[in-house]
Every structure is written in C-alpha cells, then in structure tokens.
N, C-alpha and C positions, 0 to 999 in steps of 0.2 A: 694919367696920374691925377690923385683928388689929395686932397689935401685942406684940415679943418684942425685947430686949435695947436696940438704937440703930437697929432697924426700926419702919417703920407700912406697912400695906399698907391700902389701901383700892380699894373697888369702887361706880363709881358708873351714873349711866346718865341721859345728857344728853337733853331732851324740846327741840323747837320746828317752830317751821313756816320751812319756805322762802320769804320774804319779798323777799331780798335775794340781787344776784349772788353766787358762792360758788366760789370756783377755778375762775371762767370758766364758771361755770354760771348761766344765769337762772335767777331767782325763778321758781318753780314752784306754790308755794302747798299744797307738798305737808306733812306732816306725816311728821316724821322722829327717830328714836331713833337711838343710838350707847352701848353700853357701854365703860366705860372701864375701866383699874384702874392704880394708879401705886403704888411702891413708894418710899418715901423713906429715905434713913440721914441723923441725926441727930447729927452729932458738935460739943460744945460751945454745944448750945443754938441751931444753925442748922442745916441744911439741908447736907450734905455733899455727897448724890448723890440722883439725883432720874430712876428710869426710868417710863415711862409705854406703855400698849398699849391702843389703840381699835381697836374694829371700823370702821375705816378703808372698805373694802367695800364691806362691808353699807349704812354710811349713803351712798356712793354710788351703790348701788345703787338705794338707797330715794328718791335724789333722778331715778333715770333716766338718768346718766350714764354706767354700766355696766349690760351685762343681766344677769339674773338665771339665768341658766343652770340646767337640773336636772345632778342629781350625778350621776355615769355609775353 
C-alpha cells in the first residue's frame, strides 16, 4: 500500500478454487489467482474516485475459458 497527498494505491492478489458457476463458466475445481491494484482519491473523508485493474485474462485463462497462447 502507497499512499501520497488524497491518494492510496494498493496491490492485492486474490486466491480460491472454482467451486461454483462463474460468467457462464462451470465449477472446474480448479485453483485460481488474480492480481489486482486499485487506486483511490479521498476527498472529505469519503471516497471520491475509485479505479481498479485485474488480470482479468490470466484468471480466465487459468479457469480454461481462454487458451493460453505462447507470445510470438
């Protein structure tokens, strides 16, 4: 977590298993990560603006919904 004037930035990284359906995807049973990071501005003690970027992807990669292609 960083943190400068009416910013917080933070970086997290979500763990579980696919258990359950998921944007039309079966439970897999698979075991799945996603990094995240969200950036917040804080103006008067709430919550102003609020951006967020996940490896969107990669976790659907890792559930098999998309393949995993090698990089040219």
């Amino acid at each position: 977590m960083m943190a400068e004037g009416d910013e917080l930035a933070t970086r997290k990284t979500f763990r579980g298993t696919h258990e359950g359906q998921f944007m039309g995807i079966p439970p897999s049973g698979r075991s799945v990560s996603m990094g995240l990071m969200d950036i917040v501005r804080i103006c008067e003690g709430r919550v102003a603006e609020h951006w967020s970027m996940g490896d969107t992807l990669g976790m659907m990669q890792q559930l098999g919904a998309i393949p995993s292609g090698e990089t040219p």
